[in-house]
C-alpha positions in Angstrom: 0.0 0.0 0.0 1.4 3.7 -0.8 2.2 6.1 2.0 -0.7 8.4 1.8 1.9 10.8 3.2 4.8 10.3 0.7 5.4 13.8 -0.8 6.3 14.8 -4.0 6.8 18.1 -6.2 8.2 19.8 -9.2 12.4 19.0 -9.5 15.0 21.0 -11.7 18.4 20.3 -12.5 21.1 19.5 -12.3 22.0 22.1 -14.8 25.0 20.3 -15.9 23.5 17.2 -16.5 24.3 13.8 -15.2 24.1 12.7 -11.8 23.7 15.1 -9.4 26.6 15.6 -6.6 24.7 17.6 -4.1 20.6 17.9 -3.5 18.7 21.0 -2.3 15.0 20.6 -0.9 12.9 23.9 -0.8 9.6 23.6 1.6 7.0 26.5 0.8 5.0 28.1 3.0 1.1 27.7 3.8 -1.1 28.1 1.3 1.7 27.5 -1.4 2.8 24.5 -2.9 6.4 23.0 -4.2 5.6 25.3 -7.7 6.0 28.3 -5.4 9.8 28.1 -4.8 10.5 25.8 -7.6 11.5 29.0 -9.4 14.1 29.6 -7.4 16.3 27.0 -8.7 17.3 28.4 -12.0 18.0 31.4 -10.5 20.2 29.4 -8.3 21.9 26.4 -10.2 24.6 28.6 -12.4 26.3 28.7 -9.2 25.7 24.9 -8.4 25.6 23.3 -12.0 25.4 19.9 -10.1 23.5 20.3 -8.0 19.5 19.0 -8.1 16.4 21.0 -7.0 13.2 19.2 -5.8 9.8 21.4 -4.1 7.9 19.3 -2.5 4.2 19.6 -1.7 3.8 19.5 1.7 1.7 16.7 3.4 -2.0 18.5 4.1 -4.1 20.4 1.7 -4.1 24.4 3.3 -7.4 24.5 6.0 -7.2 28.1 5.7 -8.0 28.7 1.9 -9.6 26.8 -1.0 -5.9 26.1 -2.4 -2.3 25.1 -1.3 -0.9 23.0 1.0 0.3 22.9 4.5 2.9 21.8 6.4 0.9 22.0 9.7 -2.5 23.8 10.8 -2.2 27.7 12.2 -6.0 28.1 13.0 -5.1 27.8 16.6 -1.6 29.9 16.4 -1.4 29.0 20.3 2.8 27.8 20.7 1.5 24.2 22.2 -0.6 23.4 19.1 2.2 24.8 16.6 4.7 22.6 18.5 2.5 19.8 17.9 2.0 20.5 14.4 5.5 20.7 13.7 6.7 17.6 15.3 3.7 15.6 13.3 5.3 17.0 10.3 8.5 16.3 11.0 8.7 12.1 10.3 7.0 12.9 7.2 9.5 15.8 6.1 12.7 13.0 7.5 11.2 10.4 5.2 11.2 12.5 2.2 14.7 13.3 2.9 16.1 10.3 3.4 14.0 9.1 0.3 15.6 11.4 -1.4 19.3 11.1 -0.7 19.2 7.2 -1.3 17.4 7.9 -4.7 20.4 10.5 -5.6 23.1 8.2 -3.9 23.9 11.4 -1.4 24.6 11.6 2.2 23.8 14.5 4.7 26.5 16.4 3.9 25.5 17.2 0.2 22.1 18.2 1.2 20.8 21.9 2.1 17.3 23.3 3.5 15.9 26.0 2.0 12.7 27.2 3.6 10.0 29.9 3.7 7.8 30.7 6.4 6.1 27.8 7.1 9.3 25.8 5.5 11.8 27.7 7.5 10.1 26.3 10.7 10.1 22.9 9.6 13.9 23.5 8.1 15.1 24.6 11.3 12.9 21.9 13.8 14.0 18.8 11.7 17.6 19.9 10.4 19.4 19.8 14.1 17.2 16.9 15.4 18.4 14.7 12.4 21.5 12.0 13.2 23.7 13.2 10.5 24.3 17.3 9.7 23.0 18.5 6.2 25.5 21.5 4.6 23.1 24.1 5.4 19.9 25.7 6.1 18.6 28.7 4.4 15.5 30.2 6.1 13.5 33.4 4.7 10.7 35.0 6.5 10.3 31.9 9.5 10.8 31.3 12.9 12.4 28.9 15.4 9.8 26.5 16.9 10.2 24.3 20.1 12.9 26.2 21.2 12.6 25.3 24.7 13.4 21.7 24.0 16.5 22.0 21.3 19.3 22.3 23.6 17.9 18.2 25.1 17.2 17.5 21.2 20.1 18.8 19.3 21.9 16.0 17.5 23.8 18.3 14.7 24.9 21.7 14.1 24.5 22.5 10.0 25.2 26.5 9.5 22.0 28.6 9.1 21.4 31.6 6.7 18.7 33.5 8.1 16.9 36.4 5.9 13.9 38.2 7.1 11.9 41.3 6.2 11.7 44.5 8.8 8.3 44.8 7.4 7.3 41.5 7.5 2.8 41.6 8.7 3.0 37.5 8.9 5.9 36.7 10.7 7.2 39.2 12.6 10.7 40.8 12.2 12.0 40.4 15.7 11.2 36.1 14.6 14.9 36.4 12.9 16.8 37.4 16.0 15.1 35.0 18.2 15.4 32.4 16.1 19.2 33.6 15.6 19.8 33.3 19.6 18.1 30.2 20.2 20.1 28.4 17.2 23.6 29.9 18.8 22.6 28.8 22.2 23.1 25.4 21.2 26.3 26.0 19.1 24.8 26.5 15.6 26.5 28.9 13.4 24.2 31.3 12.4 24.6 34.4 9.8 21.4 36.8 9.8 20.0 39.3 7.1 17.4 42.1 7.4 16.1 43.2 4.4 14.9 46.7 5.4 11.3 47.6 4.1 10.4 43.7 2.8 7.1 42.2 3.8 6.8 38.6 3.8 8.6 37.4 0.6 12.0 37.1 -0.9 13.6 40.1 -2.8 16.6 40.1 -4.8 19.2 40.4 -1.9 18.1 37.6 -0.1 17.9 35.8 -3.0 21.5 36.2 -4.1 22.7 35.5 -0.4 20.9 32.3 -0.4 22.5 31.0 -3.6 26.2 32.1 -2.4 25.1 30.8 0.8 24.4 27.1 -0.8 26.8 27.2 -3.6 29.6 27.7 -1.1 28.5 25.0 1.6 27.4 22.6 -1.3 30.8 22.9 -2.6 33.2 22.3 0.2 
């Protein structure tokens, strides 16, 4: 029988052809699907010609709007029910990864998390909690869940790229610096952007930090 919660989405790359030698996974955020940030890979693979690009969709269709997808509910946006949502999302988000590296022939270590929003708070829950450390984590417009229990829970330390807007109305700005402290608290090397006057998206900056970001942890 099929995993009903076996994920999927639109791939790209790698722009060099062949076999790729590294993997990046982008997770959207709510009310989105894996098309959403699909786009970013050919904006991204001239600096990573071999690397691949997959979107996923996440796991549950969006209870907010007639569309999309979600990674976990925020109708009740109370901490104890996002911490729950997040960790039922997790084993479903591991298995896709670990899916994914065998398919490629990869280990941790050619793997980075790209997230927004909603995908920035899975990226940064499941990528320290996992037994071996991906490259790196690149997290736009999200925040740091279950901080409380990451210290007891922290198995790996990948570097973070965090980029947020100051003018962010969905997740709020000061998100980025808490995030920023909590991840450091347990050792995690973190380097921080604020885009001054962005609201909840990804402009142009960000963008080309995240790629330099990957490209350069992808390639060492």
């Amino acid at each position: 029988m099929s995993d009903p919660f076996a994920l999927s989405g639109p791939s790209y790359g790698p722009l060099a052809g062949g076999q790729p030698r590294a993997l990046v996974i982008l997770l959207h955020g709510l009310g989105a699907d894996g098309n959403d940030l699909i786009g970013l890979a050919p904006r991204w693979a001239p600096l990573m010609q071999h690397v691949a690009f997959i979107s996923p969709h996440a796991p549950f269709p969006c209870d907010m709007a007639p569309f999309g997808r979600q990674w976990f509910s925020l109708q009740d946006r109370s901490p104890d029910m996002v911490v729950a949502g997040v960790k039922a999302a997790a084993p479903i988000l591991d298995a896709f990864i670990d899916a994914e590296l065998a398919r490629h022939g990869l280990g941790e270590d050619r793997l980075g998390l790209v997230g927004f929003s909603q995908g920035t708070m899975m990226s940064l829950y499941v990528a320290p909690r996992r037994q071996r450390a991906v490259a790196a984590v690149v997290g736009y417009s999200g925040a740091l869940v279950a901080a409380d229990t990451l210290a007891a829970e922290t198995k790996t330390r990948p570097p973070v790229l965090l980029v947020h807007g100051e003018a962010d109305p969905m997740v709020p700005f000061q998100a980025m610096a808490t995030a920023a402290a909590g991840l450091r608290g347990v050792g995690i090397e973190v380097t921080t952007e604020a885009r001054p006057s962005l609201p909840h998206s990804i402009d142009e900056v960000g963008l080309a930090l995240g790629g330099r970001f990957l490209a350069r942890r992808l390639a060492a």
